[in-house]
C-alpha positions in Angstrom: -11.0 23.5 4.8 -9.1 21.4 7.2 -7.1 23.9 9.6 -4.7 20.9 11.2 -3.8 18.2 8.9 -2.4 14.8 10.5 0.4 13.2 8.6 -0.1 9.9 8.1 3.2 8.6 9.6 2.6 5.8 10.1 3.3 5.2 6.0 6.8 7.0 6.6 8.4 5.1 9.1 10.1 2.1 8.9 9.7 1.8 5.0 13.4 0.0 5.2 12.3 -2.6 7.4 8.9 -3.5 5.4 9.7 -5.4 2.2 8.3 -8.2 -0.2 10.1 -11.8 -1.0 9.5 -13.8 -4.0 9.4 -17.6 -3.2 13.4 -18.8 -2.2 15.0 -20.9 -5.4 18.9 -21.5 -4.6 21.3 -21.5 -7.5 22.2 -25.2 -8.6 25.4 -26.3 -9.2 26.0 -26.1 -12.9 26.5 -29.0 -15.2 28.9 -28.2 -17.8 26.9 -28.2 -21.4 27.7 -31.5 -24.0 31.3 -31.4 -25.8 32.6 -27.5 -25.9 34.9 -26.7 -28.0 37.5 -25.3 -25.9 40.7 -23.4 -26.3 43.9 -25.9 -25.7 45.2 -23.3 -23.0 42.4 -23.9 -21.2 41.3 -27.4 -21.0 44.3 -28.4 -18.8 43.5 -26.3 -16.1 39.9 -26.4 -16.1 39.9 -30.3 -16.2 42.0 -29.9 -12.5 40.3 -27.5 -11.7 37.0 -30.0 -11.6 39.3 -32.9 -10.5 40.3 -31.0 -7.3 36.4 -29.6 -6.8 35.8 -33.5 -6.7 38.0 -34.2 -4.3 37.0 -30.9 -2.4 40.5 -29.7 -2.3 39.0 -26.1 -3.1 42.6 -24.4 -2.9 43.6 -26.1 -5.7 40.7 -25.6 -7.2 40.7 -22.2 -7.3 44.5 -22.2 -8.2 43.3 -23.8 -11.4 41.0 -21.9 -12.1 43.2 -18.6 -11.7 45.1 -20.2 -14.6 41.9 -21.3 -16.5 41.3 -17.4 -16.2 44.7 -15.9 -17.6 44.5 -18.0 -20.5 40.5 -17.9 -21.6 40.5 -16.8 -24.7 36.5 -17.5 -26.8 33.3 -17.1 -25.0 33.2 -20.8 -24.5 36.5 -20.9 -23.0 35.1 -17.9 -20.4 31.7 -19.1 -19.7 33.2 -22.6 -18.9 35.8 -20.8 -15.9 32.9 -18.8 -14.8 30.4 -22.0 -14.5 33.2 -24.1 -12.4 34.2 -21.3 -10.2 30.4 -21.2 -9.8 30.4 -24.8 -8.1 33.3 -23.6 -6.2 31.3 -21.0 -4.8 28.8 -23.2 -4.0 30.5 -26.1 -2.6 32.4 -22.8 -0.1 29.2 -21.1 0.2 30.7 -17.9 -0.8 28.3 -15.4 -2.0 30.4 -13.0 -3.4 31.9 -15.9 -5.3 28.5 -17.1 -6.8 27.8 -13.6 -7.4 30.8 -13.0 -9.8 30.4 -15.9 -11.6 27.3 -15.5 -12.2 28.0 -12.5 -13.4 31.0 -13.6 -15.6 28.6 -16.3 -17.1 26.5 -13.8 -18.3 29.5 -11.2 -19.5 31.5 -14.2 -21.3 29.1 -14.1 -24.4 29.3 -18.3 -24.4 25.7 -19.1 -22.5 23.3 -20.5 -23.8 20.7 -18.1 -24.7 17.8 -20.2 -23.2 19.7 -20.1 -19.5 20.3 -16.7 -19.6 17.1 -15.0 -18.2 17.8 -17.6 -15.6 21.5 -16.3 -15.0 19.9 -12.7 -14.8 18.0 -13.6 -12.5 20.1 -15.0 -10.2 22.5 -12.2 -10.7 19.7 -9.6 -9.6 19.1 -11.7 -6.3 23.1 -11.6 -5.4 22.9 -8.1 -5.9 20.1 -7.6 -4.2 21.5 -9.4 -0.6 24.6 -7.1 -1.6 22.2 -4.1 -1.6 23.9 -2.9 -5.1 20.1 -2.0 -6.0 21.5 -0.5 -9.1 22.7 -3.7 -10.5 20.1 -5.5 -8.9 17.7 -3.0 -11.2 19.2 -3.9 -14.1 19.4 -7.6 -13.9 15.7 -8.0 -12.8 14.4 -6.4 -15.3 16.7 -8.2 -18.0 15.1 -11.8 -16.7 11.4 -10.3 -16.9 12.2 -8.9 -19.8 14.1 -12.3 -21.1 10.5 -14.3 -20.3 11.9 -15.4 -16.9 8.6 -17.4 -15.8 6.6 -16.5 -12.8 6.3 -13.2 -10.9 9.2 -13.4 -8.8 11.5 -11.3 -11.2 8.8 -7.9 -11.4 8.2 -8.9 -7.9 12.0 -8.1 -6.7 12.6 -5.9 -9.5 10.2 -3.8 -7.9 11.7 -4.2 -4.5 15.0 -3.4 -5.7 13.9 -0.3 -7.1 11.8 0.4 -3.3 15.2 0.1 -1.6 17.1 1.9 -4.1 14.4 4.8 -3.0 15.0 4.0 0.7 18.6 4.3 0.7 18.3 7.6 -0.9 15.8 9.0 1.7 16.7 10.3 4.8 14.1 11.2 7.9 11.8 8.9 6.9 10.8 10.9 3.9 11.8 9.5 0.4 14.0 12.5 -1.6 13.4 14.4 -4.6 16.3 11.8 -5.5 14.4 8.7 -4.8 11.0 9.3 -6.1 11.6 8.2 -9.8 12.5 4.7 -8.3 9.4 4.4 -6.1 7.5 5.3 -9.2 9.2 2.7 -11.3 8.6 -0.2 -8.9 5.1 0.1 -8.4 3.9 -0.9 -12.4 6.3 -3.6 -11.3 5.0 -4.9 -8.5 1.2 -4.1 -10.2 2.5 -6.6 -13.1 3.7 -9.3 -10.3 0.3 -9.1 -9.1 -1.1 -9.5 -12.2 1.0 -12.3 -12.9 -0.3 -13.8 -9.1 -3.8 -13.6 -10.2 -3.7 -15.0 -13.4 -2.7 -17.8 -12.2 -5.5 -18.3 -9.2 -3.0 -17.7 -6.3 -3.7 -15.7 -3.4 -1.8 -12.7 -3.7 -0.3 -11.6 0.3 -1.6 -8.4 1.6 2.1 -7.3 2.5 2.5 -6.6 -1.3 -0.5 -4.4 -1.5 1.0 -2.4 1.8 4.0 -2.0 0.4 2.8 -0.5 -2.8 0.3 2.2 -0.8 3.3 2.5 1.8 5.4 3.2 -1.5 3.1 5.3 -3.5 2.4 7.6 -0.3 5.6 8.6 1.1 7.0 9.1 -2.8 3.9 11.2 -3.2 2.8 9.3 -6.2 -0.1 10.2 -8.1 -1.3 6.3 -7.8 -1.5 6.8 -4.2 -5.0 6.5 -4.0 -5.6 3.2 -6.0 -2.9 1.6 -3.7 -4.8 2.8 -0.7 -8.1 1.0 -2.2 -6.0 -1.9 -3.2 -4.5 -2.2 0.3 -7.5 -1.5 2.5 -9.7 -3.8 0.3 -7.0 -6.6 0.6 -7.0 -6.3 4.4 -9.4 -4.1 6.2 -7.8 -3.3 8.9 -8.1 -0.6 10.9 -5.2 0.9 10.4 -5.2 0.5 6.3 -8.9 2.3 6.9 -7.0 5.1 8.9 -4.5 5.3 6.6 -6.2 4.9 3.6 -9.0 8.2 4.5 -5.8 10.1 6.3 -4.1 10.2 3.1 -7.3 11.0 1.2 -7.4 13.8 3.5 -3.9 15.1 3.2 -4.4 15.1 -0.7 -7.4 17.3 -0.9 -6.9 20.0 1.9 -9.7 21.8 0.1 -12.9 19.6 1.9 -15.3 21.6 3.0 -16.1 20.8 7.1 -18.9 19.1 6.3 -17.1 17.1 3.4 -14.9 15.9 6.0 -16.9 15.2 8.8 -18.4 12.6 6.6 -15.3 11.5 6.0 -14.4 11.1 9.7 -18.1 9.6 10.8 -16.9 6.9 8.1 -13.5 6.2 10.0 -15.7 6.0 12.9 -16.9 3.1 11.7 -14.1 0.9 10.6 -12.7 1.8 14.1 -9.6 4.0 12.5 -9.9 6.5 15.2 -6.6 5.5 16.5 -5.6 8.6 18.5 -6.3 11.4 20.3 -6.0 13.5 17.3 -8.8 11.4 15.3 -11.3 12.0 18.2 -10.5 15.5 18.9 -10.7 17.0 15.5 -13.9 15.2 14.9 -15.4 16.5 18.0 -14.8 19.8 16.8 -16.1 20.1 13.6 -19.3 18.3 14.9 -19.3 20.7 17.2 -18.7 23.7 14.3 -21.9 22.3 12.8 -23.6 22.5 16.2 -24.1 18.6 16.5 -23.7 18.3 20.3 -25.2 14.7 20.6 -22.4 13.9 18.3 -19.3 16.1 20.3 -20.4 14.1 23.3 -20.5 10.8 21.9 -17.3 11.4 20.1 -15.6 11.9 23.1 -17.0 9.5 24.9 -16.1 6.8 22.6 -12.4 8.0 22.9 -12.4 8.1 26.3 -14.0 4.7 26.5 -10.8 3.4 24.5 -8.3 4.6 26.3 -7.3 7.0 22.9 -8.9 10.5 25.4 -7.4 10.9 28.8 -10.6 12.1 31.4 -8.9 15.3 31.1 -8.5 16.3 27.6 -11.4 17.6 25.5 -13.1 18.8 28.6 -14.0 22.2 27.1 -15.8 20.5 24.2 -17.2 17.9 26.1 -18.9 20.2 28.4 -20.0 22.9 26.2 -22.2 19.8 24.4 -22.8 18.1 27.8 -24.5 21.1 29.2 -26.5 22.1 25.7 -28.1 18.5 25.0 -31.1 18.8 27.0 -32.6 21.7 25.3 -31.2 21.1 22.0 -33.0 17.8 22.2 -36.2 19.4 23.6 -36.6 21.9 20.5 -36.2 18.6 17.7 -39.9 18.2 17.9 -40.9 21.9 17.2 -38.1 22.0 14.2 -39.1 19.0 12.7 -42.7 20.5 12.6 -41.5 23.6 11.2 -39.6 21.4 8.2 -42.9 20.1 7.0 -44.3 23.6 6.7 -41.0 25.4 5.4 -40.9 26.3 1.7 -37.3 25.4 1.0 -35.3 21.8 2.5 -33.5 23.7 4.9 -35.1 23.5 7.8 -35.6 20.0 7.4 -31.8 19.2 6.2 -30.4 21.0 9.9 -33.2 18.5 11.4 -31.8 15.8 10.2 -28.0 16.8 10.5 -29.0 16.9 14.6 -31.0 13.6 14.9 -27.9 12.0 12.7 -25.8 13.0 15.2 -27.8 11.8 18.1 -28.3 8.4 16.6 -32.2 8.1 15.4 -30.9 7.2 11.6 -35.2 6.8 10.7 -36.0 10.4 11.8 -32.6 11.8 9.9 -33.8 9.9 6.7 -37.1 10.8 6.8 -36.0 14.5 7.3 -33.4 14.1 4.3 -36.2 13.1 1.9 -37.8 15.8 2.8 -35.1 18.3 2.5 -34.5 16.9 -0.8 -38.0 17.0 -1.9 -38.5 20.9 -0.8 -35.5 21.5 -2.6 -33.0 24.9 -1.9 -30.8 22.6 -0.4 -27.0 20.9 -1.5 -27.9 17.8 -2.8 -24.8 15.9 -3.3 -24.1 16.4 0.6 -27.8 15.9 2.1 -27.8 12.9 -0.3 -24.4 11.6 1.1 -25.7 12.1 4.6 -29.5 10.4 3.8 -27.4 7.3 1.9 -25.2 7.0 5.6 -28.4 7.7 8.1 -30.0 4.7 6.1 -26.2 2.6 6.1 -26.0 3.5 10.0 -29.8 2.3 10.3 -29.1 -1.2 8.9 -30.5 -0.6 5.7 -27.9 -1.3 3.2 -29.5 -1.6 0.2 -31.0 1.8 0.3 -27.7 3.2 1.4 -26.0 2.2 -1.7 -28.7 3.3 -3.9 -28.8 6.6 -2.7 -24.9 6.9 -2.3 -24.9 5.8 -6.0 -26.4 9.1 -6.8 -23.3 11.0 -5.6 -20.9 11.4 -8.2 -17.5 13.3 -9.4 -15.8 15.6 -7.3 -14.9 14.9 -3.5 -18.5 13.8 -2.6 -18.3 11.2 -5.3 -15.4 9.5 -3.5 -16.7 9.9 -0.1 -19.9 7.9 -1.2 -17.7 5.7 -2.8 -15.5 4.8 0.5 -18.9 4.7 2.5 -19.5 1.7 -0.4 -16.5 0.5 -0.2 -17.0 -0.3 3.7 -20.6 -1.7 3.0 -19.5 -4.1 0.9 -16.9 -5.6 3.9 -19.1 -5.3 6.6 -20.3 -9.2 7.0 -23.8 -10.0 6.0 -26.3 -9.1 9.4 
């Protein structure tokens, strides 16, 4: 069991200032559809209305279109003031303009049916920069819906409902209140990523981020694909850090030895990031009496800045002072392995020459282990598949890691894969 579990806060924090963008498309300036069929009321002031837009007299314009308004009567007569006030917004770059009209267009019941998806669309993005993530909701998911083409309106759809989420959360921890919207964007943005692929483009590893960032902090039970998603997108090692950190924080139940595997494995995609990450794996290699690895633990942190000279000193000295004669009884142990009748001898053999580095003797020793029998196999077979992975040989690694399935061991071995098949051909 893990005694201190680190939050992965990084995931939390900032989630308002990380979003997605779909590819910009302004609104055009609407051209008004072949020979309506207009209300008489109407046409008069409509027709000045797009005189005086001509002549960019936009007070006058809008005047006229105020009377266009109080007299509209049909759909057609309502769509038509909505589209020019449109082009007035437009031409006077008001937003909240553009935004009602849109809006209107859609309401009046006169558009074309083909442009409205289109109108939708647009309508969700003005709500969106308005940060009405209700509306914004709602209008998305009417042009997907409507066959708007391309991933943009899944893509913001699911952003709108990620902000919606944000909004409602408060010390960087999504609410109760927020969760169902974090949980509806992410089949969202899975669909615009779908949508991405199908069509050969290179999908931005921002989106993937955003989904694990998502999935995490809403506490989604998708969390863990995200994290594979992410981290396979862009290895970095903060996407491996938080990736096995939140692996970690979702199955408080690992044994010490299941984690310690997990933690030799952040090792090596260099997601020991903090003093915490070098300290809590010095001590449980130093719970399973693996001094060569307490020492080189904290050496490494100190090396990288991570360990201050003066923290860790009681660990560090315990296994600094017990090296030389733990080394110096190896030999005798590893004699005793080949005569034991069980694996056991041979499996604590090869736990201490892991730990110190010599990857062939802690193979050898697995096999053995294995081949006595008495021993857990799932775990001596994890930690044979990484003595052979940290020796170089990554064929055999996989092989044997393949051998480790369901449970928690299964997806240890299949992480310890997972970085195999990044690391760049030797």
């Amino acid at each position: 069991m893990r005694f201190v579990s680190p939050v992965a806060l990084g995931l939390m924090l900032g989630l308002a200032s990380v979003s997605m963008s779909a590819p910009t498309v302004a609104v055009a300036k609407e051209k008004a559809p072949p020979a309506p069929k207009l209300s008489a009321e109407v046409t008069k002031p409509l027709v000045a209305a797009q005189e005086a837009l001509k002549a960019k007299n936009f007070e006058a314009a809008k005047t006229a279109l105020d009377q266009a308004d109080a007299v509209a009567k049909t759909p057609a007569d309502k769509y038509f003031v909505h589209s020019i006030r449109l082009n007035l917004g437009l031409a006077t770059s008001d937003a909240a303009v553009q935004r009602t009209s849109i809006e209107g267009m859609i309401a009046s019941g006169g558009a074309p049916a083909a442009e409205l998806p289109k109108y939708e669309f647009f309508a969700g993005d003005f709500a969106m920069k308005a940060k009405d993530y209700d509306a914004a909701i709602a209008h998305f998911k009417t042009a997907a819906d409507g066959g708007y083409p391309g991933s943009a309106p899944w893509l913001l759809g699911a952003e709108a409902n990620f902000q919606k989420a944000v909004s409602l959360s408060s010390n960087n921890q999504i609410s109760p209140a927020g969760k169902p919207f974090a949980a509806a964007g992410l089949p969202l943005l899975k669909r615009a990523i779908e949508i991405e692929k199908a069509a050969g483009t290179a999908i931005p590893a921002s989106w993937y981020n955003r989904g694990f960032s998502m999935a995490y902090a809403s506490g989604s039970p998708d969390s863990r694909q995200w994290g594979e998603w992410n981290t396979a997108a862009d290895p970095s090692p903060n996407n491996w850090r938080s990736m096995l950190r939140s692996y970690q924080d979702a199955n408080r139940q690992m044994t010490r030895g299941e984690n310690l595997d997990v933690l030799r494995l952040l090792k090596q995609t260099k997601g020991l990031l903090a003093e915490y990450d070098y300290g809590e794996y010095a001590d449980l290699a130093q719970k399973a009496g693996l001094l060569g690895e307490v020492k080189s633990t904290i050496d490494a942190g100190r090396a990288s800045g991570k360990v201050a000279p003066n923290r860790l000193t009681e660990l560090y000295q315990m296994a600094d002072t017990g090296i030389a004669k733990d080394k110096a009884s190896l030999p005798a142990s590893e004699a005793d392995a080949s005569k034991a009748a069980t694996g056991k001898v041979a499996v604590n053999t090869a736990d201490a020459y892991l730990g110190y580095g010599d990857y062939a003797k802690a193979a050898a020793l697995y096999r053995v282990g294995l081949q006595k029998g008495s021993v857990d196999v799932p775990e001596v077979t994890t930690r044979l598949a990484i003595a052979l992975a940290l020796s170089g040989d990554t064929a055999g690694a996989k092989e044997n890691f393949a051998k480790v399935t369901g449970g928690t061991r299964g997806d240890i071995a299949r992480y310890w894969v997972m970085w195999l098949d990044q690391k760049p051909a030797a």
